[in-house]
Backbone bond lengths (Angstrom), bond angles and torsions (degrees), N, CA, C in turn:
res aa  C-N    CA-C-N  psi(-1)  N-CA   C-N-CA  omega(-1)  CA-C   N-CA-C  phi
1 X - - - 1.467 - - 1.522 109.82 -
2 X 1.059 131.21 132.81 1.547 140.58 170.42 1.181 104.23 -64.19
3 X 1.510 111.13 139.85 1.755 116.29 150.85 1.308 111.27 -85.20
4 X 1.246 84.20 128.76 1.845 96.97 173.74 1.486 109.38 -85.49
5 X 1.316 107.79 24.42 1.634 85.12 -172.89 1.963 89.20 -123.65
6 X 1.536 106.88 7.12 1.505 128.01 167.36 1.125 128.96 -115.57
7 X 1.753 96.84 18.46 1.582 106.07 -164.23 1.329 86.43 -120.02
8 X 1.606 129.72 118.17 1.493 132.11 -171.31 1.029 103.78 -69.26
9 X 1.507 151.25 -15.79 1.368 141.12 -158.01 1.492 101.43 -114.69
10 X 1.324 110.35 1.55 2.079 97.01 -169.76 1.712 83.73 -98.85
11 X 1.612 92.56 155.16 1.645 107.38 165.16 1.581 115.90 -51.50
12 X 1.488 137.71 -31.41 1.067 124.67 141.44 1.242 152.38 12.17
13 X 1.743 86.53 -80.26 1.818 97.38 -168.12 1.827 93.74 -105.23
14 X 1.670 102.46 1.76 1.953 88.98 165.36 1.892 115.07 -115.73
15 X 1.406 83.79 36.36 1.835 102.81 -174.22 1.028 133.18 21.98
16 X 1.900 93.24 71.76 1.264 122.56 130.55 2.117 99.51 114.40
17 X 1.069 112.54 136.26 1.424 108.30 -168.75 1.736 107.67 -102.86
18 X 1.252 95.17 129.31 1.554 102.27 -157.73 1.753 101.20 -99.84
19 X 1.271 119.57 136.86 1.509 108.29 176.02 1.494 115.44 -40.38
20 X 1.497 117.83 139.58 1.824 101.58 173.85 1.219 105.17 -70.68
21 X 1.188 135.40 -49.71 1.467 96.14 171.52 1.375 129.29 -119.62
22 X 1.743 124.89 153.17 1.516 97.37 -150.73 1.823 89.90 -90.26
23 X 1.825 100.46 154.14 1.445 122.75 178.89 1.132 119.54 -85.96
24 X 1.451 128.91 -1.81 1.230 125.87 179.82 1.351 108.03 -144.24
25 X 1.429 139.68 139.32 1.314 128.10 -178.14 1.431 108.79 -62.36
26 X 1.684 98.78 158.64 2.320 103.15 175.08 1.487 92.78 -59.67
27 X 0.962 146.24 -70.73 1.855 150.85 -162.37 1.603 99.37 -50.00
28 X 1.557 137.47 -5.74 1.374 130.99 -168.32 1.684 105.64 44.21
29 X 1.527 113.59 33.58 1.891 90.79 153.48 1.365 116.31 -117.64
30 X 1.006 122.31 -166.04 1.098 120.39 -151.93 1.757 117.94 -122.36
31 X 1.302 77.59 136.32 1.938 83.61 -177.66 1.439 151.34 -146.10
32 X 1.281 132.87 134.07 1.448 121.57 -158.06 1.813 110.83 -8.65
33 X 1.423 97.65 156.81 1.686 98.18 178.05 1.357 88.96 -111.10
34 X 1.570 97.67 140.09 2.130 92.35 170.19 1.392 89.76 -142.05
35 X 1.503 114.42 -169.45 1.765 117.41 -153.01 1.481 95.80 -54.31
36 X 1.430 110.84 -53.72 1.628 118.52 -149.15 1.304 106.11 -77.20
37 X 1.212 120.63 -24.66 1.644 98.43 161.68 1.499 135.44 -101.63
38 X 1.702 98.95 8.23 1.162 116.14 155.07 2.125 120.69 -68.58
39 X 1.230 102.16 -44.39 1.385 116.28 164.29 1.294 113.79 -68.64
40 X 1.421 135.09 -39.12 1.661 127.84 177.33 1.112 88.17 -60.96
41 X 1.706 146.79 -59.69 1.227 142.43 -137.32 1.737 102.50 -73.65
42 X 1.170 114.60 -43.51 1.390 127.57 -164.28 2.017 93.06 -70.87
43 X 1.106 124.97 -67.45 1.528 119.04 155.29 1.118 126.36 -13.98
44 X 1.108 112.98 -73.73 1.910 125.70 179.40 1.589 101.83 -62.99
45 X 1.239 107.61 -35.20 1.820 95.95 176.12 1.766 105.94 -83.85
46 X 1.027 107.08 -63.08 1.505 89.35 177.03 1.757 120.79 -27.94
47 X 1.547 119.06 -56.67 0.984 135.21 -148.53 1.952 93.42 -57.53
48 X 1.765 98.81 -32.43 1.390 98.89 -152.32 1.624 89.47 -92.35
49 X 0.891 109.69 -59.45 2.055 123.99 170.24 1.462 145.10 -49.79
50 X 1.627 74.80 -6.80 2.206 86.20 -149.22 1.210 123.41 42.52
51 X 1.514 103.13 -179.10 1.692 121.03 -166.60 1.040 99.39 -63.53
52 X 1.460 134.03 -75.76 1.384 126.70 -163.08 1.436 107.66 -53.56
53 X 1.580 142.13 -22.30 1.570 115.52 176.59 1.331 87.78 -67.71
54 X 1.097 169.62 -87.50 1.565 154.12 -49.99 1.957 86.25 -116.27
55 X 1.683 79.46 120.85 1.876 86.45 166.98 1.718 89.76 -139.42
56 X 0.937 103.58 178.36 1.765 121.51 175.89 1.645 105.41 -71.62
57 X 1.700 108.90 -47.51 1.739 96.04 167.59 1.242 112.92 -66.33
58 X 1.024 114.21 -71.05 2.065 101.81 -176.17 1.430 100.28 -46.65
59 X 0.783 168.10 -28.15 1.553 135.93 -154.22 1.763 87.96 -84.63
60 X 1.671 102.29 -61.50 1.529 118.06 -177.43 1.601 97.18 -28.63
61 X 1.599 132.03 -54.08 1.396 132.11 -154.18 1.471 80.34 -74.16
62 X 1.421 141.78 -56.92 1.477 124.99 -158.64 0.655 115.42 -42.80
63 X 1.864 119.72 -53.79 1.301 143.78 -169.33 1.695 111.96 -59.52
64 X 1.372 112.01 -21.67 1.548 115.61 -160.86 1.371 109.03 83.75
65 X 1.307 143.18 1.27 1.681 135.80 -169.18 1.546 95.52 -124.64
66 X 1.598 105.94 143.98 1.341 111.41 143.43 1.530 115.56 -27.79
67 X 1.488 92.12 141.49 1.550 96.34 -178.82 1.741 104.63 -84.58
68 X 1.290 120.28 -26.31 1.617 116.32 169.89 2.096 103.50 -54.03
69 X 1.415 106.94 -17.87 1.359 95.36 -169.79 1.425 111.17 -62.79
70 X 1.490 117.34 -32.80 1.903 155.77 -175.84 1.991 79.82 -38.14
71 X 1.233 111.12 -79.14 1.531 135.14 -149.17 1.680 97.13 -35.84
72 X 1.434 112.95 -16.53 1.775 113.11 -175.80 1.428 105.83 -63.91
73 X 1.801 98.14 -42.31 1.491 103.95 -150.22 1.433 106.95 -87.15
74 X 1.642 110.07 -38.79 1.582 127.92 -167.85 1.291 103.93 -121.57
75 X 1.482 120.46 148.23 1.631 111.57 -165.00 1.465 103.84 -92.80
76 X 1.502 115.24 -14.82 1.535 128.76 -156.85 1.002 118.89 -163.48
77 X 1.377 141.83 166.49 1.345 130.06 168.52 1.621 118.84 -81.51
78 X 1.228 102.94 -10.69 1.578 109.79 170.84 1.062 105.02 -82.99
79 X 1.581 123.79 -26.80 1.787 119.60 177.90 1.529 102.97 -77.71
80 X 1.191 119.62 -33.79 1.491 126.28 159.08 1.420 118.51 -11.39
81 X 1.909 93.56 -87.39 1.188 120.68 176.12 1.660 123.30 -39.77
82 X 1.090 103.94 -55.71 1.648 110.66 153.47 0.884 119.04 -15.75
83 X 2.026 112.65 -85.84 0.987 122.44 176.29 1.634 136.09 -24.91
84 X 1.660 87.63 -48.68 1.506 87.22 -176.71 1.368 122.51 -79.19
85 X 1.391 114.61 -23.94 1.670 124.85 -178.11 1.845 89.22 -57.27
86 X 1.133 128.40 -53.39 1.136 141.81 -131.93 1.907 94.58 -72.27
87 X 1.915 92.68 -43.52 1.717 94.27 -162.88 1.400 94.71 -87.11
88 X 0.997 145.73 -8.26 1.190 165.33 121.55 1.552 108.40 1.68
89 X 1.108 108.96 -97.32 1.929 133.53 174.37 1.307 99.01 -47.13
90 X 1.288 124.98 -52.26 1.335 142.65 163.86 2.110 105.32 -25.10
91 X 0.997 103.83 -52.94 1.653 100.08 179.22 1.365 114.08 -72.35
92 X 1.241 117.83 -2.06 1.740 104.97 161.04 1.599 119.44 -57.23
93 X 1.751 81.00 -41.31 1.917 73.19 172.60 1.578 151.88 -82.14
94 X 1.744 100.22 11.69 0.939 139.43 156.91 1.635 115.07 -79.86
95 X 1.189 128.42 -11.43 1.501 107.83 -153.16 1.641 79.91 -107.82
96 X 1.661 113.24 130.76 1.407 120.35 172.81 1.549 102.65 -66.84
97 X 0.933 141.42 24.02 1.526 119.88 -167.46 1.734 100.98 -138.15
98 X 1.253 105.74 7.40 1.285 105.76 -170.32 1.733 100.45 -145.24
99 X 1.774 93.74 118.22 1.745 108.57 178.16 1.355 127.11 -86.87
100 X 1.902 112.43 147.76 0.999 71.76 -161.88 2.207 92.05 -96.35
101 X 1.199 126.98 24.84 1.217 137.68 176.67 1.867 98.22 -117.20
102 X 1.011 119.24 166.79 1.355 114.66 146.57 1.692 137.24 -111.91
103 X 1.571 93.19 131.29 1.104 99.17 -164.63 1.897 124.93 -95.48
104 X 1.645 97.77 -10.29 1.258 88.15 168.83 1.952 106.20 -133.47
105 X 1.206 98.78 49.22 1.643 82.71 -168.87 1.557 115.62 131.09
106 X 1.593 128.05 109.63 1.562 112.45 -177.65 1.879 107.66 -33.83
107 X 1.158 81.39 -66.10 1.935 103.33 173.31 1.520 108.84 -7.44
108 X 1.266 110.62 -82.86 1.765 115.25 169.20 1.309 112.50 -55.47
109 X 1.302 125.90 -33.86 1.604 109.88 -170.97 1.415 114.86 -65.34
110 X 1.896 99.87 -36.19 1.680 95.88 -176.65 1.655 94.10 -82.96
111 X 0.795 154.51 9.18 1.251 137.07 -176.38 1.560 103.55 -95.28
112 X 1.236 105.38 -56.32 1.227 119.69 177.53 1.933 114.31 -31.18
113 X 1.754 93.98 -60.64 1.312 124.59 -162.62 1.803 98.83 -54.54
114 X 1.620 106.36 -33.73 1.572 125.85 -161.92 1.232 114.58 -70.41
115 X 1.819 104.93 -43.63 1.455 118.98 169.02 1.384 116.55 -57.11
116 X 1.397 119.01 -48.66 1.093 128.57 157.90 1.446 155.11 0.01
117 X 1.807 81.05 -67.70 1.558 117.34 167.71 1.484 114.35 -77.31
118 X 1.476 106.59 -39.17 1.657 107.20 176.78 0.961 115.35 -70.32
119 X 1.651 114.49 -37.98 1.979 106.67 -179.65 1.461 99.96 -77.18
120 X 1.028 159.46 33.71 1.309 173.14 51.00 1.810 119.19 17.19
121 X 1.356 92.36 -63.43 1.823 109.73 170.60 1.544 100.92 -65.36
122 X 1.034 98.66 -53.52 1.797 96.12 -155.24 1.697 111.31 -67.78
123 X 1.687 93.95 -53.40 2.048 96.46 155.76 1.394 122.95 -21.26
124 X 1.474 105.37 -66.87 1.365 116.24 -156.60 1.455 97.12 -126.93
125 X 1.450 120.71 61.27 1.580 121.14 179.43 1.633 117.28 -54.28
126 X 1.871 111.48 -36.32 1.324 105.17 161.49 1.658 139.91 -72.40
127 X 1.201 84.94 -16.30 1.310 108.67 -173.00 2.041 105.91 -70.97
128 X 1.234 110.42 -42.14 1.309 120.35 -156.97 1.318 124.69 -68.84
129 X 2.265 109.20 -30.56 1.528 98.62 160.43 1.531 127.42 -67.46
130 X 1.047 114.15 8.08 1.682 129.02 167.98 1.698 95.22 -66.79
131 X 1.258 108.87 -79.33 1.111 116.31 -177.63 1.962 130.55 -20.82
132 X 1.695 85.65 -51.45 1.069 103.08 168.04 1.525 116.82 -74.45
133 X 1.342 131.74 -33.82 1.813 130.54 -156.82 1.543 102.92 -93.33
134 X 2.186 109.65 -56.62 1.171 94.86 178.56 2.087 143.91 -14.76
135 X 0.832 88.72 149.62 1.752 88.89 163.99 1.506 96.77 -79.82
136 X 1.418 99.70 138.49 1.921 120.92 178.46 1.735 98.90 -93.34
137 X 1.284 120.79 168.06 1.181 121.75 -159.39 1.859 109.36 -73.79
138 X 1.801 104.20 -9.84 1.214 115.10 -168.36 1.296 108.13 -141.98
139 X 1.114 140.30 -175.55 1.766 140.42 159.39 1.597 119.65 -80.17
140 X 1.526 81.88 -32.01 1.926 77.85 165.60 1.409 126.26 -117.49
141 X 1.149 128.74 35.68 1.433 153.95 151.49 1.582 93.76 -67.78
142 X 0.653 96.42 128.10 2.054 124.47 176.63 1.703 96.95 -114.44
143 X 1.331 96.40 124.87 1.946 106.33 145.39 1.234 127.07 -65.96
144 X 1.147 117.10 166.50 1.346 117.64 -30.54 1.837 116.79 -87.07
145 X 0.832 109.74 32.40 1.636 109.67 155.96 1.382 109.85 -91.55
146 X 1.151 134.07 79.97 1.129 155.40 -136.29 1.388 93.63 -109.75
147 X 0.948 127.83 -37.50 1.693 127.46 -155.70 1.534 105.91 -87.46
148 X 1.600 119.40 148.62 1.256 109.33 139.37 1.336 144.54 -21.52
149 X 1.186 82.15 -86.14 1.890 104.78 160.48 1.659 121.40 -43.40
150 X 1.027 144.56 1.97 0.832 162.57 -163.33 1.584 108.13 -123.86
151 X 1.369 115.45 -86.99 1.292 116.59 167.52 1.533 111.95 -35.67
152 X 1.362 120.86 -57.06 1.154 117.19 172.75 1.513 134.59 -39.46
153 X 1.418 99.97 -51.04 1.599 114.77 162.10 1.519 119.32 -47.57
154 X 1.707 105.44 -47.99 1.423 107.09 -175.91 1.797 114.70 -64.50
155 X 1.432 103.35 -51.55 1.308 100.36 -167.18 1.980 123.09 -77.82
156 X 1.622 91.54 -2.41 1.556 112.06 139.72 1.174 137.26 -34.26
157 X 1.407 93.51 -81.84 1.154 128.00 -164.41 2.222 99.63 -67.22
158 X 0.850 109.77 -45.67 1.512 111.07 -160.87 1.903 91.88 -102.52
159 X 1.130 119.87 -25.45 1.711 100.98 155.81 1.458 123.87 -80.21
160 X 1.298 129.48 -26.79 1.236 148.02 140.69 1.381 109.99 -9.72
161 X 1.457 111.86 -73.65 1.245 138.93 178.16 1.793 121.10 -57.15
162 X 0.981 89.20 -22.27 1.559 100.18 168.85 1.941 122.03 119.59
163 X 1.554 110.07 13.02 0.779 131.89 -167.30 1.443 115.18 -83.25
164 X 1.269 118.90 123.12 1.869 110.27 -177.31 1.648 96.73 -70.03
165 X 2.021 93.90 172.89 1.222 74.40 -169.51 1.360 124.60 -92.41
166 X 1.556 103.44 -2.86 1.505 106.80 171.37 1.658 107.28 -67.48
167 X 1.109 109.34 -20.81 1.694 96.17 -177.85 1.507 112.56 -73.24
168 X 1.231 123.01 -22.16 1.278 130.85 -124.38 2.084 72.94 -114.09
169 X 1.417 120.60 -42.52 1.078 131.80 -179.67 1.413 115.58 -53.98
170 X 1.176 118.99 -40.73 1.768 154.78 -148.18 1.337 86.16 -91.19
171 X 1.707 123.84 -54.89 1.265 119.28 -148.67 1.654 101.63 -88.66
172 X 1.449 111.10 -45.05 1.534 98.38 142.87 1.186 158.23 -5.47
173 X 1.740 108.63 -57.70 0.819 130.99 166.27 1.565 114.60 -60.08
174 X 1.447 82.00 -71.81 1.986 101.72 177.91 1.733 104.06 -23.05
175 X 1.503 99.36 -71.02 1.389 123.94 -167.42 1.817 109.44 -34.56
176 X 1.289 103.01 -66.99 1.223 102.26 -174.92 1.451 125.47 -74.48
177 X 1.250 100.58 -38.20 1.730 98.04 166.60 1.743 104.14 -58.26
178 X 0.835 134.72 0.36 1.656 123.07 -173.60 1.368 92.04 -123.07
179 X 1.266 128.89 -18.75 1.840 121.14 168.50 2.058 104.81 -83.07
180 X 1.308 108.38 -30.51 1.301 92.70 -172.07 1.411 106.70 -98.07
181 X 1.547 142.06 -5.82 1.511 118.73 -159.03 1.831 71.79 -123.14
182 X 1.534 144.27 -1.58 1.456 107.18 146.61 1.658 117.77 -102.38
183 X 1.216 116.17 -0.42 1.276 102.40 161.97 1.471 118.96 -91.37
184 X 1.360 129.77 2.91 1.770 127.66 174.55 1.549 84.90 -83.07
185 X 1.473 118.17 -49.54 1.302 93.34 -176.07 1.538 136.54 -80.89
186 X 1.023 97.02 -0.67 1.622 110.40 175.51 1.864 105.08 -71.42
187 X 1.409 111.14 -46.25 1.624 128.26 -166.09 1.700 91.88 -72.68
188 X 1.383 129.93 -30.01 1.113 148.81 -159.95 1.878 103.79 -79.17
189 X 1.441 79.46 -52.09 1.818 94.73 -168.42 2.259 88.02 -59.09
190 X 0.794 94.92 -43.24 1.938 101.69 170.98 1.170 122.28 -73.04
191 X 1.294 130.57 36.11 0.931 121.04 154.16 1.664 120.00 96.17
192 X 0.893 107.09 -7.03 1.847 135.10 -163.02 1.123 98.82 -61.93
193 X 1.613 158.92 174.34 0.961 148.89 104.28 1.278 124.78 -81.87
194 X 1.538 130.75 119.03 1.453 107.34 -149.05 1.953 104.01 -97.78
195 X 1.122 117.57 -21.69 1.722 140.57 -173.31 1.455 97.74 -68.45
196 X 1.376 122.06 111.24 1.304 135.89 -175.57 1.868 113.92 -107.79
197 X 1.169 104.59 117.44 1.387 138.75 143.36 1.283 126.34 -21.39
198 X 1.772 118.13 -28.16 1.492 118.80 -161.55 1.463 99.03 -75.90
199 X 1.387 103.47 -152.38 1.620 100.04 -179.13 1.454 97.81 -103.42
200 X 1.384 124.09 169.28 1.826 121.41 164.05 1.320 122.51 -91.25
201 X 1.564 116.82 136.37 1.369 104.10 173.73 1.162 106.18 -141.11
202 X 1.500 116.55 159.43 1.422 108.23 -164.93 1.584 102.91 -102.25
203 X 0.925 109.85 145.78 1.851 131.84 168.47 1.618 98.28 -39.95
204 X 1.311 123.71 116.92 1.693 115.62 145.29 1.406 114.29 -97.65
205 X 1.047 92.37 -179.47 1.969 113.48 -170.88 1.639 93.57 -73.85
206 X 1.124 99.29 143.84 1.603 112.28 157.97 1.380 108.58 -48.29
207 X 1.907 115.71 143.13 1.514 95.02 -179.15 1.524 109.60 -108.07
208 X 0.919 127.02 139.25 1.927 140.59 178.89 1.487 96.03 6.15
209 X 1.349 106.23 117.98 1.595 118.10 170.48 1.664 105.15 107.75
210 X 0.921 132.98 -56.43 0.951 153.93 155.14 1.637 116.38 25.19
211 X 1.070 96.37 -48.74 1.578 121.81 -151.17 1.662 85.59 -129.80
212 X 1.262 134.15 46.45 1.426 130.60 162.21 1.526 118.45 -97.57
213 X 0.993 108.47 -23.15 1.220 118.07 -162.42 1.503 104.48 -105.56
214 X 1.248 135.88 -13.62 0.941 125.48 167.19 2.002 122.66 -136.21
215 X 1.470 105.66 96.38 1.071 138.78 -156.93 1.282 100.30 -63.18
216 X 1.585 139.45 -47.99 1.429 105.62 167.85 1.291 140.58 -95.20
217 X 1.311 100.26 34.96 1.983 118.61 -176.05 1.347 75.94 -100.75
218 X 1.560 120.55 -72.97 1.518 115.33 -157.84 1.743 115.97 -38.84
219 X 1.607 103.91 -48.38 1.777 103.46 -179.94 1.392 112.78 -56.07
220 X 1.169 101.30 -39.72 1.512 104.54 -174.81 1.419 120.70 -57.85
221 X 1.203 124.24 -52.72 1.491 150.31 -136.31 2.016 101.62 -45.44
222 X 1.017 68.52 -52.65 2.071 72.64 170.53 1.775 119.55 -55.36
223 X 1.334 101.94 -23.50 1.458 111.40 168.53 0.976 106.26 -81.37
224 X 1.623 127.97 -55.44 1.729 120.06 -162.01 1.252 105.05 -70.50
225 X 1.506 121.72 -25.04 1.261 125.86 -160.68 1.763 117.67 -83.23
226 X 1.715 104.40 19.77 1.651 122.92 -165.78 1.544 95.19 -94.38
227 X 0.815 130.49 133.65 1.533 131.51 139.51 1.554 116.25 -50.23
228 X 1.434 118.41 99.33 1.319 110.92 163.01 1.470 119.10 -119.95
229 X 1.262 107.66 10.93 2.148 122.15 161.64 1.831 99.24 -4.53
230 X 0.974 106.40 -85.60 1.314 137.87 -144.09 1.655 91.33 -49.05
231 X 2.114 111.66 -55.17 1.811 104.87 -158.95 1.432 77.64 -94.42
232 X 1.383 164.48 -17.73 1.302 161.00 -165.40 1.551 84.41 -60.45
233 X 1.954 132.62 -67.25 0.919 129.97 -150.72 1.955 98.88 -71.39
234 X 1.083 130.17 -62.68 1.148 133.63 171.99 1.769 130.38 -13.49
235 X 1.792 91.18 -55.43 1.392 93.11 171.46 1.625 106.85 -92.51
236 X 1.044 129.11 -21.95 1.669 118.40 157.79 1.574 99.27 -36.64
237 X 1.296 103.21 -76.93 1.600 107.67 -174.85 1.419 132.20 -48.35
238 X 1.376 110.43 -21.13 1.320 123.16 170.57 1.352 90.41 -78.76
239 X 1.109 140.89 -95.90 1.257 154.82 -156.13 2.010 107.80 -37.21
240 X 1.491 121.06 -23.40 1.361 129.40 165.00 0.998 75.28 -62.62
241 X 1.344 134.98 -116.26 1.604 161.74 -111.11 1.373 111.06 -51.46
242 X 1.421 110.82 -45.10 1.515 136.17 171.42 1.563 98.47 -52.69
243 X 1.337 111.14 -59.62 2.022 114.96 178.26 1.662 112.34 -54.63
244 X 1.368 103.71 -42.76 1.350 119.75 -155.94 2.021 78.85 -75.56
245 X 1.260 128.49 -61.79 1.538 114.96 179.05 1.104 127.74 -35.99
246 X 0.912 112.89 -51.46 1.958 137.97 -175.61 1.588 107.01 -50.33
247 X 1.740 99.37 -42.80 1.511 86.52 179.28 1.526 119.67 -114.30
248 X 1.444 106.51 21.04 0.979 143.22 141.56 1.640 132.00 -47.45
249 X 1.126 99.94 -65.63 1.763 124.62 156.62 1.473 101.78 -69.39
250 X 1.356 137.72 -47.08 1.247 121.02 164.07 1.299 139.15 -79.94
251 X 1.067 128.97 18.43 1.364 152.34 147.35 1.383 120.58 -72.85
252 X 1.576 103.87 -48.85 1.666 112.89 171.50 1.437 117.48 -59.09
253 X 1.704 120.51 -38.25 1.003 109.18 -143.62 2.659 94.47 -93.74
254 X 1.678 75.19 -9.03 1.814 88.93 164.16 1.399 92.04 -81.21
């Protein structure tokens, strides 16, 4: 079993993971509810309850309010859910250790960006198959870089660097499928249940405008927007087998 308190990415060894946002004032009085501390609250309860406790009355009882009071801030509990994936992803841009350009090297940026994502998982281990299930803002938005802004940054950052843009698309791809199917199982190996209960909905298109503001999602979009499931898994699998040889041959040569 790992110590988490030697594991640089758990709340642990960066002392101690604090709700993002706090639900009650430092003085304990009391004060208007508005979206964002309706969403810190829904976080900090999940984190402590999991998904399946989370209803609109309990959160409301956490909060101290009728849970009809919730309906101002969030339209639904699926708008809820949103919410929280959202403030969630949202703490990357809080974490000093993670850019959102790169500053010394693609190399460090995704690494950086990776740690990131895990002290993310590990924080909020219940919280994170959200991350993964939600609808993304598009169909080809991949988890958990979920965001515009995010994608945007990435495919910046690594065409920037000298990357075509199909590579830069590819690596995307790569990237996140290898951040989300070992971190579900990492949250998993804890106890997590990762198979969700909510209802399904499918991803729509960004609607007109959408995509103005960020100029190399928009060029791209016909690329991200490919199905490549199928050779994504292949060269994963090539690329195990290839690892799995290597130490293979290095085993022999002990």
């Amino acid at each position: 079993m790992v110590d988490d308190a030697q594991d640089p990415d758990t709340p642990e060894a960066r002392g101690g993971a604090a709700a993002p946002i706090a639900t009650v004032p430092p003085d304990g009085s009391r004060r208007p509810l508005d979206r964002r501390r309706v969403l810190g609250a829904a976080v900090s309860f999940i984190d402590e309850h999991g998904i399946e406790a989370l209803t609109m009355r309990r959160l409301g009882s956490h909060l101290g309010v009728e849970g009809m009071a919730l309906y101002r801030h969030v339209t639904s509990r699926e708008g809820l859910l949103d919410g929280v994936v959202e403030t969630v992803v949202d703490e990357l841009y809080g974490d000093p250790d993670v850019f959102l350009e790169p500053r010394h090297g693609w190399q460090d940026y995704l690494q950086r960006l990776a740690h990131g994502v895990r002290r993310i998982a590990l924080a909020h281990p219940a919280v994170f198959p959200l991350v993964a299930t939600r609808p993304p803002a598009a169909p080809w938005v991949r988890p958990p870089l979920r965001s515009l802004r995010w994608l945007e940054s990435f495919l910046d950052a690594l065409t920037g660097s000298g990357f075509s843009d199909a590579a830069a698309v590819a690596a995307y791809r790569a990237y996140t499928g290898f951040l989300l199917g070992h971190l579900l199982l990492e949250v998993s190996a804890r106890g997590v249940p990762i198979s969700s209960h909510d209802e399904e909905a499918d991803a729509a298109s960004p609607p007109p405008g959408a995509l103005d503001g960020y100029p190399h999602v928009r060029r791209l979009e016909p690329l991200l927007s490919e199905d490549e499931s199928a050779a994504e898994f292949e060269e994963a699998l090539e690329e195990l087998l290839e690892r799995l040889e290597r130490i293979l041959r290095e085993s022999r040569r002990g």
